[in-house]
C-alpha positions in Angstrom: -6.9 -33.0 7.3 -10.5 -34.1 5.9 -9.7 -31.8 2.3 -11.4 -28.8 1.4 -12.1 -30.1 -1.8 -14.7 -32.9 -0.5 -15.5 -31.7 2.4 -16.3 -28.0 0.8 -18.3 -29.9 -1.8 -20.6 -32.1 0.5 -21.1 -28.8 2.6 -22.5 -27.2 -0.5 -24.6 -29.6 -1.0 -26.1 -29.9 2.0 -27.0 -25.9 1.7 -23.8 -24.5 3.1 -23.6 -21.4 0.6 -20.6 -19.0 3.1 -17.2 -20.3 3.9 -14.0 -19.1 5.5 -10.8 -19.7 5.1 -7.1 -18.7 6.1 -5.0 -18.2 3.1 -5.6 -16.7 -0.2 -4.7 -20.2 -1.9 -6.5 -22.1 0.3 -9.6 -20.0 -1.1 -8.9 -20.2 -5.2 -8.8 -24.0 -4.5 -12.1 -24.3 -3.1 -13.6 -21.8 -5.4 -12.4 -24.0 -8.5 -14.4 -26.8 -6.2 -17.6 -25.2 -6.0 -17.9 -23.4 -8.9 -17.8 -19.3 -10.0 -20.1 -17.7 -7.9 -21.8 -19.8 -6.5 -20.6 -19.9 -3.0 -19.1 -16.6 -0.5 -15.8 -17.4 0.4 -14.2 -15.0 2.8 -10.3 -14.8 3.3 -9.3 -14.3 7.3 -5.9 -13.7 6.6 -7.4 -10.4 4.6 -6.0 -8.6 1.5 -2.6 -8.5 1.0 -0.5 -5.9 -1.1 -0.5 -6.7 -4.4 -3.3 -9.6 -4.5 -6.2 -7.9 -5.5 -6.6 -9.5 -8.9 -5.9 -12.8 -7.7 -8.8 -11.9 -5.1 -11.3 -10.5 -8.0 -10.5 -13.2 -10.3 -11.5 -15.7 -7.6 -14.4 -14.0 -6.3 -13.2 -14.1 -3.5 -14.0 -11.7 -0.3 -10.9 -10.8 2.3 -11.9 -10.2 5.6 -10.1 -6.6 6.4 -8.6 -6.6 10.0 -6.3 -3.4 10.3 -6.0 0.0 9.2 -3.7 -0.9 6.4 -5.7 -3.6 5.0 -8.8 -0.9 4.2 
């Protein structure tokens, strides 16, 4: 409700240099908010089939919870 976006920013600012998410989307948009590589996001909702590039172009890190996911 606050954004992602400012409140990801003002986080990162402040020192804040690991954040989680739930969604894959929700994770490019705060990547393009804080820069390349600056920042570890981690995905909870983990890696699903077929978005590993998305995932790698994002820098991005899923957070693998079953079996399937490895």
């Amino acid at each position: 409700g606050l954004g992602a976006g400012p409140v990801g920013r003002r986080l990162h600012a402040e020192g804040t240099r690991t954040f989680f998410v739930a969604r894959l989307s929700e994770g490019e948009a705060l990547r393009s908010e804080l820069g390349p590589r600056d920042a570890d996001i981690l995905v909870l909702d983990g890696l699903a089939p077929g978005t590993g590039e998305r995932f790698a172009a994002a820098h991005l890190r899923p957070v693998i919870s079953t079996v399937p996911q490895a």
